[in-house]
ChimeraX commands (.cxc) that place a marker at each C-alpha (Angstrom):
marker #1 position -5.71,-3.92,4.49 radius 0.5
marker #1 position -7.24,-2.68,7.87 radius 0.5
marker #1 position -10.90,-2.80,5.63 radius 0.5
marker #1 position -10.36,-6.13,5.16 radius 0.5
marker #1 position -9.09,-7.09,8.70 radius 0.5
marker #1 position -5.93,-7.10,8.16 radius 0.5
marker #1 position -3.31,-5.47,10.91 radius 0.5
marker #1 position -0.41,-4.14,8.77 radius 0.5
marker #1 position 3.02,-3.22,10.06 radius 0.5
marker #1 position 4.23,-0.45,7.68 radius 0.5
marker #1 position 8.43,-1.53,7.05 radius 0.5
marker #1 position 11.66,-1.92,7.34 radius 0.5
marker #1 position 11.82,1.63,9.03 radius 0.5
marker #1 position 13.88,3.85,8.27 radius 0.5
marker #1 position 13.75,1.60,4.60 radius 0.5
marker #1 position 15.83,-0.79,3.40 radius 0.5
marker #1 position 16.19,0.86,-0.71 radius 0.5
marker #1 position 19.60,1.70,-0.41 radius 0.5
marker #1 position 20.91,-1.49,1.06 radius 0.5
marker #1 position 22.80,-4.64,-0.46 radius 0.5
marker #1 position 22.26,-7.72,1.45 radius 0.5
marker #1 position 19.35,-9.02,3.65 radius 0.5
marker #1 position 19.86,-8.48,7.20 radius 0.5
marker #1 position 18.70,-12.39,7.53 radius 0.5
marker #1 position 21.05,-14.25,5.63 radius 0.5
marker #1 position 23.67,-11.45,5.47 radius 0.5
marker #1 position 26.07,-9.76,8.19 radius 0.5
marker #1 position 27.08,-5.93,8.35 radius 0.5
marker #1 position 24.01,-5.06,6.25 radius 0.5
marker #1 position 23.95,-1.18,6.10 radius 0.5
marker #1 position 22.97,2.13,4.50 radius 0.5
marker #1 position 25.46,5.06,4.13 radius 0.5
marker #1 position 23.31,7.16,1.97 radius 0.5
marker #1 position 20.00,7.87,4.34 radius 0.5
marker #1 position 19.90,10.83,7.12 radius 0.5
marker #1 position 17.34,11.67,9.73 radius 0.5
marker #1 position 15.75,13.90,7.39 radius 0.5
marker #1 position 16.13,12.12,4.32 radius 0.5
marker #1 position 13.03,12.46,1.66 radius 0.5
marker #1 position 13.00,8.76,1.44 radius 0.5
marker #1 position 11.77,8.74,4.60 radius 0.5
marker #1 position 8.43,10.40,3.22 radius 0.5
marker #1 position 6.65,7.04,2.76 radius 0.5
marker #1 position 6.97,6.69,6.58 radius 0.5
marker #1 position 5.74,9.91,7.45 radius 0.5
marker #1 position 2.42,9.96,5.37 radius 0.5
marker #1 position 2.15,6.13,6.87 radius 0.5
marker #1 position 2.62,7.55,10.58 radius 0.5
marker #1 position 0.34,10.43,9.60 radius 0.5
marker #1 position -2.39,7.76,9.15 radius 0.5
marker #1 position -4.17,6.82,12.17 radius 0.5
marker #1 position -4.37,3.35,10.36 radius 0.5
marker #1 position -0.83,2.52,10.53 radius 0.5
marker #1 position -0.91,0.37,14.16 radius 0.5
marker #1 position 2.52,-0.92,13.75 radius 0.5
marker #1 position 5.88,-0.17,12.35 radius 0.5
marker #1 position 8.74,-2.58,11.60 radius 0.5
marker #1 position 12.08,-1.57,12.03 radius 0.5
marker #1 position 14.95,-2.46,9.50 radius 0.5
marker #1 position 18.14,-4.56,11.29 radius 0.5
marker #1 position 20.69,-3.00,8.95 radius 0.5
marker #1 position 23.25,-0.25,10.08 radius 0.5
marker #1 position 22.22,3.82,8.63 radius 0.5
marker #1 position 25.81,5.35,9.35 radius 0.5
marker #1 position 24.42,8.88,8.87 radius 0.5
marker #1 position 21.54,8.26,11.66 radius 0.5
marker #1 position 23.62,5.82,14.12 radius 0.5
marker #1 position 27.29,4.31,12.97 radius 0.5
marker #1 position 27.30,3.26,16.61 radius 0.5
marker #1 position 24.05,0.74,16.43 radius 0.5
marker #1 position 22.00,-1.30,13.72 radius 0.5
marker #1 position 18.37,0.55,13.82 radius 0.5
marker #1 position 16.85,-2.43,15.49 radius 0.5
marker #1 position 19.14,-1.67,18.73 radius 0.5
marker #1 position 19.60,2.35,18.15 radius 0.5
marker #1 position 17.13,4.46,20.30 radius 0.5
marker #1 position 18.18,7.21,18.00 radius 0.5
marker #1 position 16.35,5.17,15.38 radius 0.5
marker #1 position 13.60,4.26,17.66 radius 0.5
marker #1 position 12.41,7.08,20.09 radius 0.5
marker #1 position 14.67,10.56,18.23 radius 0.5
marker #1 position 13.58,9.47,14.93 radius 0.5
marker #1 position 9.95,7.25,14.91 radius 0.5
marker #1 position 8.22,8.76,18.43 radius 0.5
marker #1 position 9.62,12.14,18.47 radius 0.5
marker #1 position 10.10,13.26,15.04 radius 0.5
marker #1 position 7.75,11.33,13.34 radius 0.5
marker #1 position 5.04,11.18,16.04 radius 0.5
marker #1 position 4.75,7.53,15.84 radius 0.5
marker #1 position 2.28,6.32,19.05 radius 0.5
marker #1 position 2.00,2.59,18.21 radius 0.5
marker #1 position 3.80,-0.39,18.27 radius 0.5
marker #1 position 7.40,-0.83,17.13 radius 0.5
marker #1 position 8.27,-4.33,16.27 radius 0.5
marker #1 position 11.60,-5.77,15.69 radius 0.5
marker #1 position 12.74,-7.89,12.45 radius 0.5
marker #1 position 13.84,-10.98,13.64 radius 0.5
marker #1 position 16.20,-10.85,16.24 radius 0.5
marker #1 position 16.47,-15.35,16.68 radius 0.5
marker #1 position 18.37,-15.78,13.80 radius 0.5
marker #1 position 18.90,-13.58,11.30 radius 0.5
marker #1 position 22.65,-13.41,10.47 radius 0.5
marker #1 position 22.73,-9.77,11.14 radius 0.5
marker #1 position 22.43,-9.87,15.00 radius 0.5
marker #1 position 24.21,-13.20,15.07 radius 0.5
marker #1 position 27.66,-11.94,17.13 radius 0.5
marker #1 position 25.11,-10.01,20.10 radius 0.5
marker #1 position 23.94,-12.85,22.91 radius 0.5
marker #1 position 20.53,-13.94,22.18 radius 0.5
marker #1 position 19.10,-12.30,25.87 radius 0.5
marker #1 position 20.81,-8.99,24.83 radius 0.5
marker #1 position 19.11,-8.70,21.44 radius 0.5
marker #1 position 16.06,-8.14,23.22 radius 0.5
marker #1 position 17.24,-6.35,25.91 radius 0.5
marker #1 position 18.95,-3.65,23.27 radius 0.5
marker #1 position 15.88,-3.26,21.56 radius 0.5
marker #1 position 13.38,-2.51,24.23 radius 0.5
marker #1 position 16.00,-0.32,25.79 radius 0.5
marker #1 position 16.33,1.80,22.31 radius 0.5
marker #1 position 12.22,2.14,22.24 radius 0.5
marker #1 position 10.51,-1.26,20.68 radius 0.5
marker #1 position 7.58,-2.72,21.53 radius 0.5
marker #1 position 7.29,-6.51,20.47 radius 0.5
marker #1 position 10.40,-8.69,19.91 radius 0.5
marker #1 position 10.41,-11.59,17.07 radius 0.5
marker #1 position 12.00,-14.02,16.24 radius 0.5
marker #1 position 11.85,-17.04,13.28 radius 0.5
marker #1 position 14.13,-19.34,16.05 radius 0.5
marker #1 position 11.58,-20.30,18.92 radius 0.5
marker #1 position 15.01,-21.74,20.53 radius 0.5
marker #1 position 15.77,-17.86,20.93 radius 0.5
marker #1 position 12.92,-16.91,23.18 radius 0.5
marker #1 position 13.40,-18.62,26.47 radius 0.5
marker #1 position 17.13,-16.67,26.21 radius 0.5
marker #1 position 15.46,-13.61,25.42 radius 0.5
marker #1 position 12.19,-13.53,28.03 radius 0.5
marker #1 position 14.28,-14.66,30.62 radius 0.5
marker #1 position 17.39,-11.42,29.50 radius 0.5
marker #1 position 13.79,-9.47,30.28 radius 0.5
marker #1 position 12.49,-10.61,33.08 radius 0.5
marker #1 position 15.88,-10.24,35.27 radius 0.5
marker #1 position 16.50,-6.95,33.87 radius 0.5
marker #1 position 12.37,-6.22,34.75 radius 0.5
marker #1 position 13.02,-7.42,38.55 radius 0.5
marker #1 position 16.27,-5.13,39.09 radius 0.5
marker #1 position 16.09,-2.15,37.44 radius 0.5
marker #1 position 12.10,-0.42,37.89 radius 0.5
marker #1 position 12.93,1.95,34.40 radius 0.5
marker #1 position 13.33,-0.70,32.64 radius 0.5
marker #1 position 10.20,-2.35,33.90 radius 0.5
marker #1 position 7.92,0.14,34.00 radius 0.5
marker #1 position 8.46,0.85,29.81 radius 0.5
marker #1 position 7.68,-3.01,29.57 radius 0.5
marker #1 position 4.44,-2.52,31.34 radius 0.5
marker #1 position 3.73,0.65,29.15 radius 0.5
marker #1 position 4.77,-1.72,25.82 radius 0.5
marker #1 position 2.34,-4.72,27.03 radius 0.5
marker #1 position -0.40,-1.87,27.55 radius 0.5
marker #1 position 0.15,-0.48,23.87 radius 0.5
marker #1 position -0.26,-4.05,22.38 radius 0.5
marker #1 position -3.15,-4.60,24.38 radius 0.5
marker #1 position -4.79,-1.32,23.13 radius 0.5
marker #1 position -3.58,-2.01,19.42 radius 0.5
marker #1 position -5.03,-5.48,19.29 radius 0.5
marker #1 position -8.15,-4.22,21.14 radius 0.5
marker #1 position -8.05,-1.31,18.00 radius 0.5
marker #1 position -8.16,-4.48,15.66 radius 0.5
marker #1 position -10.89,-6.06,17.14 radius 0.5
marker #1 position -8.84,-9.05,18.30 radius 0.5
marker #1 position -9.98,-9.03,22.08 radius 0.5
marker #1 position -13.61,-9.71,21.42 radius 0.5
marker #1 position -15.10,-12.83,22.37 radius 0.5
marker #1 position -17.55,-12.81,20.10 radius 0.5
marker link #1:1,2 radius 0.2
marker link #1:2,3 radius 0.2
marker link #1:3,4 radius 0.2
marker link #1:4,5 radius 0.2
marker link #1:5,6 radius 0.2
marker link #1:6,7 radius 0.2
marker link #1:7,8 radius 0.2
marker link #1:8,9 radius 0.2
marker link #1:9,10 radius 0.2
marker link #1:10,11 radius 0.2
marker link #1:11,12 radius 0.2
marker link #1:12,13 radius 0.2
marker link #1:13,14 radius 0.2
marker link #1:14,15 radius 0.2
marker link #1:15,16 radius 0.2
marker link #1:16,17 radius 0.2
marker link #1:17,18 radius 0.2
marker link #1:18,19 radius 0.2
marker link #1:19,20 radius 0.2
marker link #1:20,21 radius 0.2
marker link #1:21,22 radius 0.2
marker link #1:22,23 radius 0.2
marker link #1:23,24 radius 0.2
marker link #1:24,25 radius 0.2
marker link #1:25,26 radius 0.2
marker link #1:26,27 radius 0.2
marker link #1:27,28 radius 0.2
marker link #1:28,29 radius 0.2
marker link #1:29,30 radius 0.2
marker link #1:30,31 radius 0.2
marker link #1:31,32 radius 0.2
marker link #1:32,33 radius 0.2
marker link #1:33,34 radius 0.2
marker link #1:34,35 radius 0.2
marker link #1:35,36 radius 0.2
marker link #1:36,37 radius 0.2
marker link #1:37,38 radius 0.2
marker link #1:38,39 radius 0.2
marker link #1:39,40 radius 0.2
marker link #1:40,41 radius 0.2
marker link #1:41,42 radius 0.2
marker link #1:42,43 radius 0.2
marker link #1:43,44 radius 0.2
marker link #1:44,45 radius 0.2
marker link #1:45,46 radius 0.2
marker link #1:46,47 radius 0.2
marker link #1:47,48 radius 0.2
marker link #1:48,49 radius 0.2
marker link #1:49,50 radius 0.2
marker link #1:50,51 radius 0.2
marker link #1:51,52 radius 0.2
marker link #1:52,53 radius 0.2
marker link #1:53,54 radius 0.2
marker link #1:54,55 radius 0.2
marker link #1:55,56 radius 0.2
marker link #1:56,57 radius 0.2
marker link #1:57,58 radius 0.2
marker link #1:58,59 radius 0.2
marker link #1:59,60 radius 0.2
marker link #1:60,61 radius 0.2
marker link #1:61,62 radius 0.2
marker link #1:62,63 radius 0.2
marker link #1:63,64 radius 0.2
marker link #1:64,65 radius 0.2
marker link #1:65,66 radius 0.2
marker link #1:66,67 radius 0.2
marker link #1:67,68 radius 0.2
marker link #1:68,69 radius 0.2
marker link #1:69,70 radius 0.2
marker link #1:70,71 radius 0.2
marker link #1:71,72 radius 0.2
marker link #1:72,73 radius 0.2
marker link #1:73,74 radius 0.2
marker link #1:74,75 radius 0.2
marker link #1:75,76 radius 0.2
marker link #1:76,77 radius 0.2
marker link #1:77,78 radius 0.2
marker link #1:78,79 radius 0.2
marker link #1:79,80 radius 0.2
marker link #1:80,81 radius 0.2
marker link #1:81,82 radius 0.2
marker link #1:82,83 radius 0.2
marker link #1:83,84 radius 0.2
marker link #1:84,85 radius 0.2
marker link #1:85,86 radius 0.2
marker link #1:86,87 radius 0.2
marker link #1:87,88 radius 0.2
marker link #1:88,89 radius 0.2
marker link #1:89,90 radius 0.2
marker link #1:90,91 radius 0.2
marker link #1:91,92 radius 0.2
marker link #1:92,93 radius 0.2
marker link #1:93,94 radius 0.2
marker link #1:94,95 radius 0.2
marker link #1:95,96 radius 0.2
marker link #1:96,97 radius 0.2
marker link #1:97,98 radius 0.2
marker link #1:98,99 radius 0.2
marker link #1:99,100 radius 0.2
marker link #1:100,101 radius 0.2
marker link #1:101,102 radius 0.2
marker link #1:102,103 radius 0.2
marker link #1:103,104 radius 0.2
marker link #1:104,105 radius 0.2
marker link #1:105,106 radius 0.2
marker link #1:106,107 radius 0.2
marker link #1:107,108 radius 0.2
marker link #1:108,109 radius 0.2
marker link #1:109,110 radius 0.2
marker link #1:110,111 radius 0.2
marker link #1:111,112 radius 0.2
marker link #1:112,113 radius 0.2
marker link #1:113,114 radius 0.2
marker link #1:114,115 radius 0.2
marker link #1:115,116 radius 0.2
marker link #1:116,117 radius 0.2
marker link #1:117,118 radius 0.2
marker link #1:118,119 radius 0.2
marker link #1:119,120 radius 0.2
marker link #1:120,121 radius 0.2
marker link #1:121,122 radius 0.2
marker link #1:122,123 radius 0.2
marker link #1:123,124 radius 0.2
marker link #1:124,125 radius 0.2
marker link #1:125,126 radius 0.2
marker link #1:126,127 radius 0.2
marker link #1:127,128 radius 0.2
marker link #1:128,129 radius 0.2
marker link #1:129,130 radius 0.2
marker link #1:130,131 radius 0.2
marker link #1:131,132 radius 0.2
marker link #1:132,133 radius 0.2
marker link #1:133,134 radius 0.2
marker link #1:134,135 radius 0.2
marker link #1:135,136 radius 0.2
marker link #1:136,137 radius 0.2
marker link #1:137,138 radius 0.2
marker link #1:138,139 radius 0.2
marker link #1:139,140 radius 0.2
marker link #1:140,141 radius 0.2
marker link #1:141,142 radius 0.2
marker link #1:142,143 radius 0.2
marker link #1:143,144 radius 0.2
marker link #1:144,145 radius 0.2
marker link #1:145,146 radius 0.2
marker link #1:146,147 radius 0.2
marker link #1:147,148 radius 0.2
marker link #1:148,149 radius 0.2
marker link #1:149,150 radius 0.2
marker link #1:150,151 radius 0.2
marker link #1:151,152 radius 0.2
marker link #1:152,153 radius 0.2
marker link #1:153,154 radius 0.2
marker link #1:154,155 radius 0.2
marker link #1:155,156 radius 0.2
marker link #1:156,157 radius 0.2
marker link #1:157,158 radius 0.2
marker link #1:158,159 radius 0.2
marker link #1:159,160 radius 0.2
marker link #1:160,161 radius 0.2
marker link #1:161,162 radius 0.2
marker link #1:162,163 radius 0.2
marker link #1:163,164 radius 0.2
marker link #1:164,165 radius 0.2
marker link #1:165,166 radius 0.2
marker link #1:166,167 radius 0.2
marker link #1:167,168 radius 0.2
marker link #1:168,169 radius 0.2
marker link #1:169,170 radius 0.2
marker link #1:170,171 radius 0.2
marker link #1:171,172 radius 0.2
marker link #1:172,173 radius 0.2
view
Protein backbone atom coordinates (compact mmCIF):
# COMPACT_ATOMS: atom_id res chain seq x y z
CA UNK A 1 0.00 0.00 0.00
CA UNK A 2 2.66 2.66 1.09
CA UNK A 3 4.35 1.75 -2.74
CA UNK A 4 1.43 2.78 -4.15
CA UNK A 5 0.72 5.91 -1.96
CA UNK A 6 -1.40 4.65 0.10
CA UNK A 7 -1.21 5.55 4.13
CA UNK A 8 -2.52 2.39 5.86
CA UNK A 9 -3.70 2.18 9.45
CA UNK A 10 -2.93 -1.44 10.50
CA UNK A 11 -6.52 -2.53 12.78
CA UNK A 12 -8.77 -2.92 15.11
CA UNK A 13 -5.84 -3.19 17.73
CA UNK A 14 -5.66 -5.40 19.93
CA UNK A 15 -8.08 -7.41 16.99
CA UNK A 16 -11.44 -7.83 16.82
CA UNK A 17 -11.36 -12.17 15.88
CA UNK A 18 -12.81 -13.17 18.93
CA UNK A 19 -15.68 -10.77 19.10
CA UNK A 20 -19.55 -11.05 18.26
CA UNK A 21 -21.08 -7.84 17.33
CA UNK A 22 -19.72 -4.64 15.62
CA UNK A 23 -18.84 -2.02 17.97
CA UNK A 24 -20.95 0.39 15.43
CA UNK A 25 -24.24 -0.94 15.36
CA UNK A 26 -23.83 -3.05 18.53
CA UNK A 27 -23.47 -2.15 22.42
CA UNK A 28 -21.21 -4.07 25.05
CA UNK A 29 -19.11 -5.48 22.19
CA UNK A 30 -16.21 -7.41 23.91
CA UNK A 31 -13.50 -10.07 23.99
CA UNK A 32 -12.96 -12.39 27.03
CA UNK A 33 -10.54 -14.67 25.40
CA UNK A 34 -7.39 -12.16 24.44
CA UNK A 35 -4.50 -11.17 27.12
CA UNK A 36 -1.67 -8.71 26.89
CA UNK A 37 0.45 -11.34 25.64
CA UNK A 38 -1.80 -13.19 23.60
CA UNK A 39 -0.21 -14.82 20.20
CA UNK A 40 -2.99 -13.27 18.31
CA UNK A 41 -1.52 -10.27 18.93
CA UNK A 42 1.50 -11.38 16.58
CA UNK A 43 0.01 -9.73 13.45
CA UNK A 44 0.42 -6.42 15.37
CA UNK A 45 3.78 -6.88 16.41
CA UNK A 46 5.44 -7.83 12.99
CA UNK A 47 3.09 -4.69 11.70
CA UNK A 48 4.70 -2.34 14.51
CA UNK A 49 8.05 -3.95 13.73
CA UNK A 50 7.67 -2.39 10.23
CA UNK A 51 8.77 1.06 9.93
CA UNK A 52 5.90 1.21 7.27
CA UNK A 53 3.10 0.85 9.57
CA UNK A 54 2.37 4.96 10.23
CA UNK A 55 -0.84 4.34 11.96
CA UNK A 56 -2.71 1.96 14.10
CA UNK A 57 -6.46 1.74 14.71
CA UNK A 58 -7.71 0.78 17.85
CA UNK A 59 -10.75 -1.66 18.32
CA UNK A 60 -13.91 0.03 20.54
CA UNK A 61 -14.88 -3.33 22.02
CA UNK A 62 -14.18 -4.31 25.76
CA UNK A 63 -10.84 -7.19 26.23
CA UNK A 64 -11.78 -8.21 29.95
CA UNK A 65 -8.39 -9.92 30.36
CA UNK A 66 -6.42 -6.53 29.30
CA UNK A 67 -8.98 -3.84 30.86
CA UNK A 68 -12.67 -5.03 32.29
CA UNK A 69 -12.64 -1.46 33.56
CA UNK A 70 -12.51 0.40 29.88
CA UNK A 71 -13.35 -0.42 26.10
CA UNK A 72 -9.68 -0.29 24.35
CA UNK A 73 -10.57 2.91 22.63
CA UNK A 74 -10.70 4.71 26.23
CA UNK A 75 -8.13 2.22 28.20
CA UNK A 76 -4.52 3.67 28.42
CA UNK A 77 -3.65 0.17 29.39
CA UNK A 78 -4.61 -0.63 25.81
CA UNK A 79 -3.05 2.42 24.45
CA UNK A 80 0.35 3.45 26.09
CA UNK A 81 1.10 -0.32 28.50
CA UNK A 82 0.23 -2.33 25.59
CA UNK A 83 0.85 -0.39 21.86
CA UNK A 84 3.85 2.32 23.00
CA UNK A 85 5.50 0.41 25.65
CA UNK A 86 5.26 -3.13 24.87
CA UNK A 87 4.91 -3.08 21.41
CA UNK A 88 7.11 -0.04 20.65
CA UNK A 89 4.53 1.58 18.61
CA UNK A 90 5.91 5.49 17.77
CA UNK A 91 3.11 6.61 15.39
CA UNK A 92 -0.22 7.60 15.33
CA UNK A 93 -3.06 5.93 17.22
CA UNK A 94 -6.41 6.62 15.78
CA UNK A 95 -9.71 5.97 17.28
CA UNK A 96 -12.73 3.94 15.54
CA UNK A 97 -15.45 6.12 15.47
CA UNK A 98 -16.25 7.66 18.53
CA UNK A 99 -19.68 10.08 16.80
CA UNK A 100 -21.84 7.36 16.60
CA UNK A 101 -21.10 4.09 16.83
CA UNK A 102 -23.52 2.36 19.27
CA UNK A 103 -20.71 1.19 21.38
CA UNK A 104 -19.72 4.59 22.97
CA UNK A 105 -23.30 5.76 22.74
CA UNK A 106 -24.06 6.04 26.87
CA UNK A 107 -20.35 8.29 27.35
CA UNK A 108 -21.09 12.29 26.49
CA UNK A 109 -19.93 13.05 23.11
CA UNK A 110 -16.98 15.76 24.62
CA UNK A 111 -15.82 12.89 26.95
CA UNK A 112 -15.31 10.32 24.20
CA UNK A 113 -12.57 12.33 23.07
CA UNK A 114 -11.37 13.46 26.09
CA UNK A 115 -11.03 9.53 27.35
CA UNK A 116 -9.20 8.68 24.45
CA UNK A 117 -6.47 11.22 24.26
CA UNK A 118 -6.12 10.84 27.98
CA UNK A 119 -5.54 6.82 27.54
CA UNK A 120 -2.73 7.64 24.65
CA UNK A 121 -4.54 8.35 21.02
CA UNK A 122 -3.59 10.50 18.58
CA UNK A 123 -6.47 11.46 16.06
CA UNK A 124 -10.18 11.22 17.05
CA UNK A 125 -12.99 10.17 14.31
CA UNK A 126 -15.98 10.21 13.93
CA UNK A 127 -18.80 9.17 10.96
CA UNK A 128 -21.32 12.01 12.88
CA UNK A 129 -19.79 15.53 11.93
CA UNK A 130 -22.65 16.71 14.55
CA UNK A 131 -20.14 15.03 17.15
CA UNK A 132 -17.14 17.21 16.58
CA UNK A 133 -17.97 20.67 17.72
CA UNK A 134 -18.92 18.59 21.27
CA UNK A 135 -15.77 16.91 21.10
CA UNK A 136 -13.06 19.91 19.99
CA UNK A 137 -14.63 22.10 22.25
CA UNK A 138 -14.43 18.85 25.53
CA UNK A 139 -10.54 19.50 24.18
CA UNK A 140 -9.93 22.73 24.04
CA UNK A 141 -11.29 23.56 27.76
CA UNK A 142 -9.55 20.67 29.11
CA UNK A 143 -6.22 22.12 26.83
CA UNK A 144 -6.66 25.72 28.58
CA UNK A 145 -6.87 24.29 32.32
CA UNK A 146 -4.91 21.54 32.80
CA UNK A 147 -1.01 22.12 30.90
CA UNK A 148 -0.56 17.83 30.95
CA UNK A 149 -3.19 17.50 29.14
CA UNK A 150 -2.16 20.12 26.67
CA UNK A 151 1.15 19.62 26.21
CA UNK A 152 0.38 15.60 24.92
CA UNK A 153 -2.06 17.40 22.40
CA UNK A 154 0.75 19.49 21.11
CA UNK A 155 3.06 16.33 21.03
CA UNK A 156 -0.11 14.36 19.06
CA UNK A 157 -0.55 17.41 16.43
CA UNK A 158 3.42 17.20 16.02
CA UNK A 159 3.27 13.30 15.30
CA UNK A 160 0.53 13.82 12.59
CA UNK A 161 2.39 16.49 11.17
CA UNK A 162 5.58 14.31 10.91
CA UNK A 163 3.47 11.19 9.69
CA UNK A 164 1.76 13.08 6.90
CA UNK A 165 5.07 14.84 6.10
CA UNK A 166 6.47 10.79 6.03
CA UNK A 167 3.66 10.33 3.32
CA UNK A 168 4.52 13.01 1.28
CA UNK A 169 1.27 14.88 1.93
CA UNK A 170 2.86 18.36 2.92
CA UNK A 171 4.49 19.03 -0.39
CA UNK A 172 3.31 21.68 -2.50
CA UNK A 173 4.35 20.37 -5.39
Amino acid sequence: MADAGVTPAVKHFPGLGRVRGNTDDTKDVRDDVTTRDDAYLEPFRKAVASARTPMVMISSARYTRIDPDAMAAFSSTVLTGMLREDLGFDGVIVSDDLGAAKAVEDVPVGERALRFLTAGGTVVLSVDAHAVPAMVDAVLQRARTDGEFRARVEADAKRVVEAKAAAGLLDCD
